[in-house]
N, CA, C and O atoms as a GROMACS GRO file, in nm:
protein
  368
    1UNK      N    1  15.910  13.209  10.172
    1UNK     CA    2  15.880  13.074  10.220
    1UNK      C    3  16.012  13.005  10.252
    1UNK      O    4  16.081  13.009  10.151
    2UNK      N    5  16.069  12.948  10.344
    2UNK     CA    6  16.144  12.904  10.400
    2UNK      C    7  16.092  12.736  10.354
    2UNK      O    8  16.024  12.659  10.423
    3UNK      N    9  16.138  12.716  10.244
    3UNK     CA   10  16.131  12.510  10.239
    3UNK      C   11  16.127  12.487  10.323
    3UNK      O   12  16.029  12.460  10.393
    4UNK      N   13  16.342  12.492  10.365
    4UNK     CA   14  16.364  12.340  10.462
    4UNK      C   15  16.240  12.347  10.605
    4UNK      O   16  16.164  12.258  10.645
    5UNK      N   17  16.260  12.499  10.659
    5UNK     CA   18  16.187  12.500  10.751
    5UNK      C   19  16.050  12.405  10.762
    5UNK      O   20  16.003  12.336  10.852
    6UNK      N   21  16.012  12.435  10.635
    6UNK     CA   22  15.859  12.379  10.586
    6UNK      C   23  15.867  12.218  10.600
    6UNK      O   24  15.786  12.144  10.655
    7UNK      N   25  15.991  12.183  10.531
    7UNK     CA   26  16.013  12.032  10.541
    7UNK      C   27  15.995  11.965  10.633
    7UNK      O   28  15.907  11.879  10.631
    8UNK      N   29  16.080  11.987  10.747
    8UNK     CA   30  16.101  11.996  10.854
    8UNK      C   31  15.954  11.984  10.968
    8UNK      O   32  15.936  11.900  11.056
    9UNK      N   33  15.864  12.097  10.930
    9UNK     CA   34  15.719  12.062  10.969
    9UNK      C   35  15.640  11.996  10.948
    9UNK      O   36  15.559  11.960  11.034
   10UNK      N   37  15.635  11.946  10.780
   10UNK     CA   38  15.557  11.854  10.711
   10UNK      C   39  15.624  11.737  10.826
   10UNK      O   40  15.548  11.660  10.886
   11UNK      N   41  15.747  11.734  10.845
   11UNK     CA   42  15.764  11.577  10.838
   11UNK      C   43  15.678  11.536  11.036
   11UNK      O   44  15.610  11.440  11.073
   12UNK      N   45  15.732  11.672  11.117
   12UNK     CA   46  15.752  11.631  11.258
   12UNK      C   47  15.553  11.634  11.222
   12UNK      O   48  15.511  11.582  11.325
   13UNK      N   49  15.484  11.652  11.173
   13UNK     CA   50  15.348  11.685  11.181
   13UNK      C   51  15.287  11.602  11.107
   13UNK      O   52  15.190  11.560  11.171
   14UNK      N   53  15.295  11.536  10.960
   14UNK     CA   54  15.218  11.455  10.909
   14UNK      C   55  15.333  11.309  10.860
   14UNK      O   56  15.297  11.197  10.824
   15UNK      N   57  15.461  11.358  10.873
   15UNK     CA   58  15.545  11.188  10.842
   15UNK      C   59  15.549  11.204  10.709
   15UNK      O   60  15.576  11.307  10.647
   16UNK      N   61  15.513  11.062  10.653
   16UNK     CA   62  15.536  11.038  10.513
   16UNK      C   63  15.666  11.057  10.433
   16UNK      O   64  15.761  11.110  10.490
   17UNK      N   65  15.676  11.023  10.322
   17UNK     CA   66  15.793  10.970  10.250
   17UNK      C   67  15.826  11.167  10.200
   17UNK      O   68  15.756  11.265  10.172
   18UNK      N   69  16.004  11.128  10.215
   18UNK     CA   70  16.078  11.266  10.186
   18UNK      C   71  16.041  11.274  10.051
   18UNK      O   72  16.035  11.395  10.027
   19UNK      N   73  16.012  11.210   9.948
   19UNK     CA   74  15.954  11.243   9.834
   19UNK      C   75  15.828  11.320   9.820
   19UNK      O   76  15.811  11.420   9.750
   20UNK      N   77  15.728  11.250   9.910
   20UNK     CA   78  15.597  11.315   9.891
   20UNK      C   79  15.599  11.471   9.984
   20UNK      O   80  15.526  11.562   9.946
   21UNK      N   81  15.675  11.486  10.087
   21UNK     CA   82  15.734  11.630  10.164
   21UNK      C   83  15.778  11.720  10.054
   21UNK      O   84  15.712  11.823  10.039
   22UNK      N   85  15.886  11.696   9.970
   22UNK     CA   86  15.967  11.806   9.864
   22UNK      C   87  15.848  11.800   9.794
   22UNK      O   88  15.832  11.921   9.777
   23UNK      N   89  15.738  11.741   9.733
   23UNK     CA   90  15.661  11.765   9.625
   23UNK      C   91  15.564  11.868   9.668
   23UNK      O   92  15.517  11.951   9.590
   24UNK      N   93  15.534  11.863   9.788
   24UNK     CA   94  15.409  11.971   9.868
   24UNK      C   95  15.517  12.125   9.913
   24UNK      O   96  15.467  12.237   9.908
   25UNK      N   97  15.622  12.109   9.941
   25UNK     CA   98  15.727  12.199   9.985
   25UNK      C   99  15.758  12.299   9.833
   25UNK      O  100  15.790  12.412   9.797
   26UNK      N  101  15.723  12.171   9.784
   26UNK     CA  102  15.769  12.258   9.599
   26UNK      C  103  15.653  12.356   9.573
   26UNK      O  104  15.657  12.471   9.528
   27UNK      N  105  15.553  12.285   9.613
   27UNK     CA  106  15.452  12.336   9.506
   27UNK      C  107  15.388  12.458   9.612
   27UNK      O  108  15.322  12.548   9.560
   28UNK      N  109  15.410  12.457   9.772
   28UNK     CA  110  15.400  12.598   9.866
   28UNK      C  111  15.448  12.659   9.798
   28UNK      O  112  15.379  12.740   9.738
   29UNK      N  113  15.645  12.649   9.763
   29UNK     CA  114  15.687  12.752   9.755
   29UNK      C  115  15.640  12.826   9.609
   29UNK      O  116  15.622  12.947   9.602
   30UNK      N  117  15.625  12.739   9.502
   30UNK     CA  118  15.587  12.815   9.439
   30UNK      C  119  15.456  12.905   9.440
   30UNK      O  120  15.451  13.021   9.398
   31UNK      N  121  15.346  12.829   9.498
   31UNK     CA  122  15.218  12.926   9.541
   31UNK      C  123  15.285  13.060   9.646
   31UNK      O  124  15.201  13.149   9.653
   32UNK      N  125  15.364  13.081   9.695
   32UNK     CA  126  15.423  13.172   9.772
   32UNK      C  127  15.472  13.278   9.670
   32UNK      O  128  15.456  13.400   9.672
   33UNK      N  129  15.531  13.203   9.586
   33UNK     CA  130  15.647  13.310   9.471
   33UNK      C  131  15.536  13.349   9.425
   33UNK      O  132  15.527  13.472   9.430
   34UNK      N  133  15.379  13.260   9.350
   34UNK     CA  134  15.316  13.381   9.289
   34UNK      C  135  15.257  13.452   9.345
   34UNK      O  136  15.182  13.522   9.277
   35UNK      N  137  15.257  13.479   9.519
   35UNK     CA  138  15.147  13.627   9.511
   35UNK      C  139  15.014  13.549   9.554
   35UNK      O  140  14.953  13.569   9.660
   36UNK      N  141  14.981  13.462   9.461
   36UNK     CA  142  14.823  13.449   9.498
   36UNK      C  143  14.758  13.462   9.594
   36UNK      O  144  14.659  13.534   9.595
   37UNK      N  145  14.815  13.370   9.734
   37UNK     CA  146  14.704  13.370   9.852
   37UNK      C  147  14.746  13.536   9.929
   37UNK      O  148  14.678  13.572  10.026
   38UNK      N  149  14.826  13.601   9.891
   38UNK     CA  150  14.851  13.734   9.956
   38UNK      C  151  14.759  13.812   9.894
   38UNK      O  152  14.681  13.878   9.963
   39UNK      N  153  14.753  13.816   9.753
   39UNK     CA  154  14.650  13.877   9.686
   39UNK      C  155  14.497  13.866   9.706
   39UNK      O  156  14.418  13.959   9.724
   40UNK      N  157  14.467  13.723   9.696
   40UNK     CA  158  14.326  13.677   9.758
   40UNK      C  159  14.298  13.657   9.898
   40UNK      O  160  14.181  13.648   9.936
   41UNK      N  161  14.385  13.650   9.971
   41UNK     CA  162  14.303  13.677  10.150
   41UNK      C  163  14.407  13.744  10.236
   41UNK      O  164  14.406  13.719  10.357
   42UNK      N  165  14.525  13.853  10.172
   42UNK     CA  166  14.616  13.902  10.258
   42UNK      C  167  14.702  13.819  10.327
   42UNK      O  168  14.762  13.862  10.426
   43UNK      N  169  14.714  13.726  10.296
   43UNK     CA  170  14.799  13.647  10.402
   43UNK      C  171  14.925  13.567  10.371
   43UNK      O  172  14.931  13.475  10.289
   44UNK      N  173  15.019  13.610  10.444
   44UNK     CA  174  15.197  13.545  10.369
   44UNK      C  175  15.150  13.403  10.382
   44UNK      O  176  15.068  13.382  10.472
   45UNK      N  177  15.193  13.288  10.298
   45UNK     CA  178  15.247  13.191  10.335
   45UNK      C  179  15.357  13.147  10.374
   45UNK      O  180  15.460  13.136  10.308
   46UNK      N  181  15.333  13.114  10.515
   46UNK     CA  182  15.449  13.064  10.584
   46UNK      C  183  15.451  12.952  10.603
   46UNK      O  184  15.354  12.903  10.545
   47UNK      N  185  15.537  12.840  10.678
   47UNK     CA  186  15.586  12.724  10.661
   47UNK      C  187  15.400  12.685  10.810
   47UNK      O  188  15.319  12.592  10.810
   48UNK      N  189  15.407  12.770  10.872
   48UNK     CA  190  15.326  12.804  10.989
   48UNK      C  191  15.150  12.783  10.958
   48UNK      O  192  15.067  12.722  11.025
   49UNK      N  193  15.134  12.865  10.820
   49UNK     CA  194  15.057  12.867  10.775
   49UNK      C  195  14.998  12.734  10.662
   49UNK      O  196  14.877  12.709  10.660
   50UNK      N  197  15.080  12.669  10.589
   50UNK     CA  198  15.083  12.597  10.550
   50UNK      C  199  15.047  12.441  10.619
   50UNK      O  200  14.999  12.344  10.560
   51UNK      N  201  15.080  12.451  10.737
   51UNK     CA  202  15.073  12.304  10.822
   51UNK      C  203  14.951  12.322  10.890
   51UNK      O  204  14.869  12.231  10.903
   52UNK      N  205  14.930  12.489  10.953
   52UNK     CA  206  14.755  12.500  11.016
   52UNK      C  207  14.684  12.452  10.920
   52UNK      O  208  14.620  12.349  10.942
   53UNK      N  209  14.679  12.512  10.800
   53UNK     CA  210  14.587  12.461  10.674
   53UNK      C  211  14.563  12.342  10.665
   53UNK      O  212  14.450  12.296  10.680
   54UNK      N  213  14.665  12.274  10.638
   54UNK     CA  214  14.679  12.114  10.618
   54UNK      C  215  14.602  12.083  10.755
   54UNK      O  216  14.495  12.023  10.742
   55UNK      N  217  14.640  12.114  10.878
   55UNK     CA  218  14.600  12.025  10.968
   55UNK      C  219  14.410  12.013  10.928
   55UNK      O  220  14.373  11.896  10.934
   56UNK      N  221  14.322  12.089  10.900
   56UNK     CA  222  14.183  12.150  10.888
   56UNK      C  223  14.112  12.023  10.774
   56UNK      O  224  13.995  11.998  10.746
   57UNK      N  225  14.273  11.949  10.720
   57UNK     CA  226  14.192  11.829  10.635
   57UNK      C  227  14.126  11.728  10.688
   57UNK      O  228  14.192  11.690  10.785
   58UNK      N  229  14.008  11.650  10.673
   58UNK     CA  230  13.967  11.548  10.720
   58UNK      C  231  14.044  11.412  10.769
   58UNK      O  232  14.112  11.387  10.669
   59UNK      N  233  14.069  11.326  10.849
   59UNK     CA  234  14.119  11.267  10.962
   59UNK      C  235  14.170  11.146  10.852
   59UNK      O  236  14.068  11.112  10.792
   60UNK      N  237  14.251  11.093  10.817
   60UNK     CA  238  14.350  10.956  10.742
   60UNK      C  239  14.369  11.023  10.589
   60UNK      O  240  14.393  10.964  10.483
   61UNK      N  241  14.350  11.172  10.616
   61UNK     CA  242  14.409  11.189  10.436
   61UNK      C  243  14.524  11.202  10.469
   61UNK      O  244  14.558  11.263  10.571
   62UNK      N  245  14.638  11.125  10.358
   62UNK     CA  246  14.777  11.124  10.361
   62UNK      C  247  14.805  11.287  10.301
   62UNK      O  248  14.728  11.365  10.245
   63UNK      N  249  14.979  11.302  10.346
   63UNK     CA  250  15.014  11.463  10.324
   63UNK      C  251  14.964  11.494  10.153
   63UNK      O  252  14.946  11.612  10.122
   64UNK      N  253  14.951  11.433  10.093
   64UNK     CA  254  14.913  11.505   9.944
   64UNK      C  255  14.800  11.521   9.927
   64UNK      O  256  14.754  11.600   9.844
   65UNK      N  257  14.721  11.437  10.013
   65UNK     CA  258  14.540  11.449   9.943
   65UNK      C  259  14.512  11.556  10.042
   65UNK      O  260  14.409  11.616  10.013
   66UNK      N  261  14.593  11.616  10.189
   66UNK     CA  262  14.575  11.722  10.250
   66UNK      C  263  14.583  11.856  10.205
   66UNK      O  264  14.503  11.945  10.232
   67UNK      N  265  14.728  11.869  10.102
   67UNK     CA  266  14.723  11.929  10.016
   67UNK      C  267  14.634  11.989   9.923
   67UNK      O  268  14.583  12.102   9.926
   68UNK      N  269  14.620  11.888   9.833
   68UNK     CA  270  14.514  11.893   9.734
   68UNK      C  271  14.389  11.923   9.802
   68UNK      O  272  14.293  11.969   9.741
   69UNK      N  273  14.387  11.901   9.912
   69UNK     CA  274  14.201  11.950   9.954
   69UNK      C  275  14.235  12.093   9.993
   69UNK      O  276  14.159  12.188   9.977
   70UNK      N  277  14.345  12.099  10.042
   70UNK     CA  278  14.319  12.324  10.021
   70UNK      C  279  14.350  12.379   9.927
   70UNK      O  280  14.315  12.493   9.897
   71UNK      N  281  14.435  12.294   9.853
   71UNK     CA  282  14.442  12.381   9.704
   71UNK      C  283  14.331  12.353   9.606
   71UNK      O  284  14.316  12.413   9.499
   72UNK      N  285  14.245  12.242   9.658
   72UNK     CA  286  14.127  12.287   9.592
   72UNK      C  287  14.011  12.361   9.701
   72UNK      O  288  13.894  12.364   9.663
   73UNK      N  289  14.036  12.402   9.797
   73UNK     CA  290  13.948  12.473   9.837
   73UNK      C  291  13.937  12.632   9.815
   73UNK      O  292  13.845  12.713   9.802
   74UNK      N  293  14.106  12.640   9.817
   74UNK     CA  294  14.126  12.750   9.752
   74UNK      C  295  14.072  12.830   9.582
   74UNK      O  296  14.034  12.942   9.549
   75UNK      N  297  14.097  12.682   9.502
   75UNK     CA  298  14.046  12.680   9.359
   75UNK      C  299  13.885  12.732   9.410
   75UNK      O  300  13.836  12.834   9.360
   76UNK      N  301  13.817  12.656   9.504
   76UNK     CA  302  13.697  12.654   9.466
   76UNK      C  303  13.631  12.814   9.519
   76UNK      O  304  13.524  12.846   9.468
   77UNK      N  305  13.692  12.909   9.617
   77UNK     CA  306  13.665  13.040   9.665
   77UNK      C  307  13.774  13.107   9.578
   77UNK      O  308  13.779  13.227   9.607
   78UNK      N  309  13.846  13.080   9.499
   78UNK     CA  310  13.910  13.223   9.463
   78UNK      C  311  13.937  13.145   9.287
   78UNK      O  312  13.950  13.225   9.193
   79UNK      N  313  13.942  13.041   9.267
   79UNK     CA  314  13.959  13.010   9.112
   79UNK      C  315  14.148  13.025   9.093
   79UNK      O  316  14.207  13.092   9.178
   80UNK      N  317  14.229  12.961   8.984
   80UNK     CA  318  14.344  12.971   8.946
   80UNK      C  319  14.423  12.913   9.063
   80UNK      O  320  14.519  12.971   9.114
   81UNK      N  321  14.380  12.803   9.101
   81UNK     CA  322  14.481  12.752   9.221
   81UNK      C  323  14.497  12.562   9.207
   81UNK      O  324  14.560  12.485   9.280
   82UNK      N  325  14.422  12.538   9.102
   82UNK     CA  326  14.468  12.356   9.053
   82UNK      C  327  14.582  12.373   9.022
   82UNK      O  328  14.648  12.278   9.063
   83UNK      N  329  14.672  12.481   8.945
   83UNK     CA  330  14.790  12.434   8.890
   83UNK      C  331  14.886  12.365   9.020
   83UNK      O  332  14.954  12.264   9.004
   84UNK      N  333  14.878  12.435   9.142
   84UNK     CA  334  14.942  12.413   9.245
   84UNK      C  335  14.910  12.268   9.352
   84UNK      O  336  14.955  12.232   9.460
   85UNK      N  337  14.807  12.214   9.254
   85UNK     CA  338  14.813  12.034   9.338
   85UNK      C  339  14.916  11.934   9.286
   85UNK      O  340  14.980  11.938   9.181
   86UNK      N  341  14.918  11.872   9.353
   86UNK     CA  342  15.045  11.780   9.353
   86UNK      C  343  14.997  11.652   9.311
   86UNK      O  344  14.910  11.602   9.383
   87UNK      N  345  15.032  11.588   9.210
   87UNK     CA  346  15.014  11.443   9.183
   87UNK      C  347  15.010  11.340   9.269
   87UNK      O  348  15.097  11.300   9.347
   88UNK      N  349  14.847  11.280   9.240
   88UNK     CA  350  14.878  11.182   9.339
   88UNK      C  351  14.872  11.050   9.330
   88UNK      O  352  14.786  10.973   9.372
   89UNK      N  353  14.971  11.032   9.270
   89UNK     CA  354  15.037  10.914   9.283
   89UNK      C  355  15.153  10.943   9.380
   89UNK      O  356  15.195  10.846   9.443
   90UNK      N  357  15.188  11.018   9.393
   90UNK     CA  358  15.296  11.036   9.554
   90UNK      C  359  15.223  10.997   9.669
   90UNK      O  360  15.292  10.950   9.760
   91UNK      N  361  15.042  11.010   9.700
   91UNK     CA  362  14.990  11.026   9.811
   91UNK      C  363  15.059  10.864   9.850
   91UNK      O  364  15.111  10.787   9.768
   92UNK      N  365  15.040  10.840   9.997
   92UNK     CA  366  15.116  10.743  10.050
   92UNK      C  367  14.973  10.647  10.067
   92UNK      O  368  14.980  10.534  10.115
   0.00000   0.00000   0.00000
């Protein structure tokens, strides 16, 4: 997983505060380091992949509640994927 790259997309694609970007950038990369979504649907996370996803959220959710709705969608088809939502009290 390439962060900055990732950063960099979060920002030109959903905006929001460089705080609430590193907190979703954090918590990709770590869903990346464990394996999970490669294990459960074959597929790398890339900085690429990460922003298609996000985009698929419903229309005025800020970048964290976009988040949190695939990492719980993920939770909800494959299970072991809440640890990877992001607090939201960052959402903007």
């Amino acid at each position: 997983m390439q962060r900055q790259t990732l950063l960099a997309e979060l920002e030109a694609t959903f905006g929001g505060s460089e705080r609430t970007r590193r907190a979703v950038a954090r918590q990709a990369g770590d869903l990346a380091d464990s394996g999970r979504l490669e294990e459960d649907m074959d597929v790398e996370l890339t900085p690429e992949v990460v922003v298609s996803n996000l985009e698929d959220a419903p229309d005025g959710y800020s970048l964290v509640e976009r988040w949190n709705w695939w990492v719980g969608s993920l939770d909800l088809s494959f299970g072991g994927y809440q640890r990877f939502s992001v607090r939201t009290d960052l959402a903007e």
